[in-house]
C-alpha positions as CSV (number, residue, x, y, z in Angstrom):
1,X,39.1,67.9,61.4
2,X,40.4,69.2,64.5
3,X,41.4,67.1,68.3
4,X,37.7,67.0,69.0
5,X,36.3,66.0,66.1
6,X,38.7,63.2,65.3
7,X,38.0,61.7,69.0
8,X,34.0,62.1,68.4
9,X,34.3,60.3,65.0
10,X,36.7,57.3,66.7
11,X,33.8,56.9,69.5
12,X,31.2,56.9,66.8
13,X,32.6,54.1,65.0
14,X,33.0,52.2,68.1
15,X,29.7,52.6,69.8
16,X,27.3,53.2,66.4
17,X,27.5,51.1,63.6
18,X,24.8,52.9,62.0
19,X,26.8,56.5,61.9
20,X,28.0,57.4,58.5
21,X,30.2,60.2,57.6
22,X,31.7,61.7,54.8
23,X,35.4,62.5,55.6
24,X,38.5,63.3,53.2
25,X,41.7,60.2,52.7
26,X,44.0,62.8,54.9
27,X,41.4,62.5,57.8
28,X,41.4,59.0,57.7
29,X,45.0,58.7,57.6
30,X,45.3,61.1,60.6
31,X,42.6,58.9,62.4
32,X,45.0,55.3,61.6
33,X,48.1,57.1,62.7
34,X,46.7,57.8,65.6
35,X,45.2,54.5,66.5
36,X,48.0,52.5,64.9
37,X,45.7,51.8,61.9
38,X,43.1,49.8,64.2
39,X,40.1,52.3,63.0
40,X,41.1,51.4,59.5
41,X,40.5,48.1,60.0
42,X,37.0,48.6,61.5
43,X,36.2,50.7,59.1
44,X,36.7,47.9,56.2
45,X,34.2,45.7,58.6
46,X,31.8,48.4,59.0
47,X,31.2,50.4,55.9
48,X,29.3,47.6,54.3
49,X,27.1,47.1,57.4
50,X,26.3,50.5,57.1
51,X,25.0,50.4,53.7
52,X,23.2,47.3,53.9
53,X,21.4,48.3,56.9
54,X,20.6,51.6,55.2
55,X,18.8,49.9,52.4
56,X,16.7,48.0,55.3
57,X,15.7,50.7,56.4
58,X,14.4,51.9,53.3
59,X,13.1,49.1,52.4
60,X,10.4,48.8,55.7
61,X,9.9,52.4,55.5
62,X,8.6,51.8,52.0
63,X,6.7,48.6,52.2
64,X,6.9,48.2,56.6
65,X,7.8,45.0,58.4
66,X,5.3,42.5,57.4
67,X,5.4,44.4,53.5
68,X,4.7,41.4,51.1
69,X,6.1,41.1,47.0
70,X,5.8,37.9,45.3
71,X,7.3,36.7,42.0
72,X,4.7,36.1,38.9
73,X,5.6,35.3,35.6
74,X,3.8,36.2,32.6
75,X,4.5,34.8,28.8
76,X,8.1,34.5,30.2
77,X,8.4,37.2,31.8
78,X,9.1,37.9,35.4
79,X,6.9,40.3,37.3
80,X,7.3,41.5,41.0
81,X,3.7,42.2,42.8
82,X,3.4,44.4,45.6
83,X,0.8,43.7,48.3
84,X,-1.0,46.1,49.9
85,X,-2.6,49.6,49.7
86,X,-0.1,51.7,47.2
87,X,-1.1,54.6,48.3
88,X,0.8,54.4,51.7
89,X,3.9,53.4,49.2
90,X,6.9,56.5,48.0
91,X,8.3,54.8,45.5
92,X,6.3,51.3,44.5
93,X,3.1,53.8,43.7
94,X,1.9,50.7,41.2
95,X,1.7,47.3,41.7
96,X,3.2,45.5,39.3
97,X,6.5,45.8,38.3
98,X,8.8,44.0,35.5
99,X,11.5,42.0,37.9
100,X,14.1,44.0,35.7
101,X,13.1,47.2,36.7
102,X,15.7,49.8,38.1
103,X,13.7,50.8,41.3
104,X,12.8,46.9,42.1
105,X,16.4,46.1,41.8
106,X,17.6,48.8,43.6
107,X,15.6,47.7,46.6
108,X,16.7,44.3,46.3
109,X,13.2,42.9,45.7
110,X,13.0,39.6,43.4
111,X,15.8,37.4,41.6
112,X,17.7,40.2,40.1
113,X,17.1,42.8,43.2
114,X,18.5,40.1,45.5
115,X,21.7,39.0,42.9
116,X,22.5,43.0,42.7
117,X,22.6,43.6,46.2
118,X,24.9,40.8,47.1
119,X,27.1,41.4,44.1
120,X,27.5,45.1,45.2
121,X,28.0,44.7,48.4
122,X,30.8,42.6,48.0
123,X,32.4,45.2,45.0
124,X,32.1,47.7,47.8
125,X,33.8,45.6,50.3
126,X,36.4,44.3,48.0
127,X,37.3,47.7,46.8
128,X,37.1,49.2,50.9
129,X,39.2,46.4,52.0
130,X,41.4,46.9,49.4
131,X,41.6,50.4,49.6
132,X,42.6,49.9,53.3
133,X,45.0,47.2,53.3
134,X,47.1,49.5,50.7
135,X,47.0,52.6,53.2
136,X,47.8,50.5,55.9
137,X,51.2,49.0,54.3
138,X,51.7,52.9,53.1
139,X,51.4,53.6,56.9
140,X,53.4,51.5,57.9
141,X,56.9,51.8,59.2
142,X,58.3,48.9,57.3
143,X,56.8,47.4,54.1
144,X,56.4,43.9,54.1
145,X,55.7,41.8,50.6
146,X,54.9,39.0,51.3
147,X,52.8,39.9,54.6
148,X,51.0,42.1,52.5
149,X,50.5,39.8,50.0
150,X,49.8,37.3,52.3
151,X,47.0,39.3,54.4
152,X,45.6,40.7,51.6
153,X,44.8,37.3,50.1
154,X,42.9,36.5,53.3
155,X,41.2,39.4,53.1
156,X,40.2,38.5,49.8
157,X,39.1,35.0,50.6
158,X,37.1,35.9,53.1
159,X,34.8,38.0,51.6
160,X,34.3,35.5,48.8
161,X,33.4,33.3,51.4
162,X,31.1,35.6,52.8
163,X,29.0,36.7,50.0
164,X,28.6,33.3,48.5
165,X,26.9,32.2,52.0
166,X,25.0,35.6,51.8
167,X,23.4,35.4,48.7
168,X,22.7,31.7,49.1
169,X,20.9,32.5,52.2
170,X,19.4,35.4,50.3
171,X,18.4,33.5,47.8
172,X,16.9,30.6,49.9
173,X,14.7,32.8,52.0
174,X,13.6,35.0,49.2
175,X,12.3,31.4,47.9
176,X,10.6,30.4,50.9
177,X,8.6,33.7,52.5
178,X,7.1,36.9,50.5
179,X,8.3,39.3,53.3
180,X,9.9,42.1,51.1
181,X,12.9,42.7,54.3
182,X,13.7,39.0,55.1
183,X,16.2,38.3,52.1
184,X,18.4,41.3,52.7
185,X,17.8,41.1,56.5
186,X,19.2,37.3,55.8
187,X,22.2,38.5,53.9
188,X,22.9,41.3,56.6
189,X,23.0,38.5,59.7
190,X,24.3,35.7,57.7
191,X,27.6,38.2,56.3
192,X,28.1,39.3,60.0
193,X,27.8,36.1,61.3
194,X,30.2,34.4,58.3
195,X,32.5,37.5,58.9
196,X,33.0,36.9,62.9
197,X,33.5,33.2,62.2
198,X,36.0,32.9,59.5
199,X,37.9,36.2,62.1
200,X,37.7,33.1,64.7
201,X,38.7,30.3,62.4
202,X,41.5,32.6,61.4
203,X,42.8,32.9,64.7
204,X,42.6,29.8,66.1
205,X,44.1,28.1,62.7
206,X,46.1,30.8,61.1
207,X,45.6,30.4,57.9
208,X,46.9,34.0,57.3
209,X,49.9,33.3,58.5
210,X,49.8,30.2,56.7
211,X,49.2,32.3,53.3
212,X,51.8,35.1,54.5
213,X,54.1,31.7,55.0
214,X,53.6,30.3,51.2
215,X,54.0,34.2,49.8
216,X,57.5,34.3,51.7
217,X,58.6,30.7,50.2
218,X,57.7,32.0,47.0
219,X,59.4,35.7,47.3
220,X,62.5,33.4,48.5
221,X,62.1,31.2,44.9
222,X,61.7,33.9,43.0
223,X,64.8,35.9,44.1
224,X,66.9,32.7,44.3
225,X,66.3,32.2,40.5
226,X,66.9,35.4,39.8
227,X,69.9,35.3,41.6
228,X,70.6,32.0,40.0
229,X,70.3,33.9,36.3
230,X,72.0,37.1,37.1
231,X,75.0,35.0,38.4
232,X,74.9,32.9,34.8
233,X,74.9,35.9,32.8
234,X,77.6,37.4,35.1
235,X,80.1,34.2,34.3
236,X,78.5,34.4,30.6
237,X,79.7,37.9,30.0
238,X,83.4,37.7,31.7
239,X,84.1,34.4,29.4
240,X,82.8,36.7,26.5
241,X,85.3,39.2,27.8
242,X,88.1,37.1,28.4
243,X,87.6,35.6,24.9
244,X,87.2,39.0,23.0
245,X,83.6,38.3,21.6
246,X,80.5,40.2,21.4
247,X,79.1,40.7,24.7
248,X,75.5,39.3,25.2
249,X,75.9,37.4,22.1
250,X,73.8,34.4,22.9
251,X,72.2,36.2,25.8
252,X,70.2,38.6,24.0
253,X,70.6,38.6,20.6
């Protein structure tokens, strides 16, 4: 990627949350140098979004706006019916389909559609944000443990946070209408909106720094034991000298 490029793709992420691209780890690197690793960290909120609102868009294309399903179970089975004419439909060309069924769950239609949406969306954010905190401390210009333990673990939280409050508005909605869109359309609004507030609550509480504070106490333990061991061998093994025995004897053997 050359000057241009790079400054097209930085726009895009600010002004288009629905641009995807396909770019190597050195471009992103290059692009978080240059920014001082903001773009990294919008691209940890944004790369879900972008799949999420993908699968939207597939699923009104398929079934359209006001597309109905509706659970039915049969001898203990559950069954996902499709309203409609199928003929208009791509992939749903029946209209009955086991709830279990790789294209129903894919477009997060039903029980198990809705469970393995939310459960991969947060995999894929947990594994983004991950990704990105790690290339962030490797960009760094001084590595930090315990703040990148410490904002990491916030990171972390959050998301768990989020996706529980997705998937139970998910789930709640998916219970209440037969509109194929509105459960993921829930989780989409609900993560955003859960996202932005816990951000806020962040801020104005800091439990990051709060977490970042409890990761340095503990760093500061651990080496002070450490220290505290090291030092009792040291004396250990100089008596052991002095007196002519084995050295270690008693230590580690």
């Amino acid at each position: 990627m050359n000057a241009y490029q790079i400054k097209q793709f930085k726009e895009s992420l600010n002004t288009n949350r629905k641009a995807g691209f396909v770019t190597s780890l050195d471009t992103l690197v290059q692009v978080a140098i240059d920014n001082k690793q903001e773009i990294a960290k919008t691209l940890v909120g944004k790369y879900p979004d972008i799949s999420s609102i993908a699968l939207a868009e597939k699923i009104v294309k398929e079934l359209g706006w006001a597309g109905r399903a509706y659970i039915k179970v049969v001898a203990g089975k559950e069954y996902v019916v499709f309203k409609g004419y199928a003929g208009y439909r791509s992939i749903f060309k029946g209209v009955t389909y086991l709830a279990s069924n790789a294209k129903v769950v894919d477009m997060a239609i039903g029980t198990n559609g809705i469970k393995s949406f939310v459960k991969s969306g947060a995999r894929l954010t947990l594994q983004f944000t991950v990704s990105m905190k790690i290339l962030e401390a490797i960009l760094s210009d001084k590595f930090i443990l315990h703040e990148f333990l410490g904002d990491l673990t916030s990171a972390i939280l959050k998301i768990g946070v989020t996706t529980v409050l997705s998937a139970a508005a998910a789930a709640i909605v998916g219970a209440m209408t037969t509109i194929a869109i509105a459960p993921v359309a829930v989780a989409i609004v609900v993560g955003v909106a859960a996202t932005w507030v816990l951000d806020k609550a962040d801020e104005k509480y800091q439990f990051t720094e709060r977490l970042i504070d409890l990761f340095k106490k503990l760093e500061r333990n651990t080496i002070d034991v450490i220290a505290d061991e090291y030092n009792k061998m040291e004396k250990a093994f100089r008596w052991q000298l002095f007196k002519g025995g084995a050295i270690g004897r008693g230590i580690f053997y």
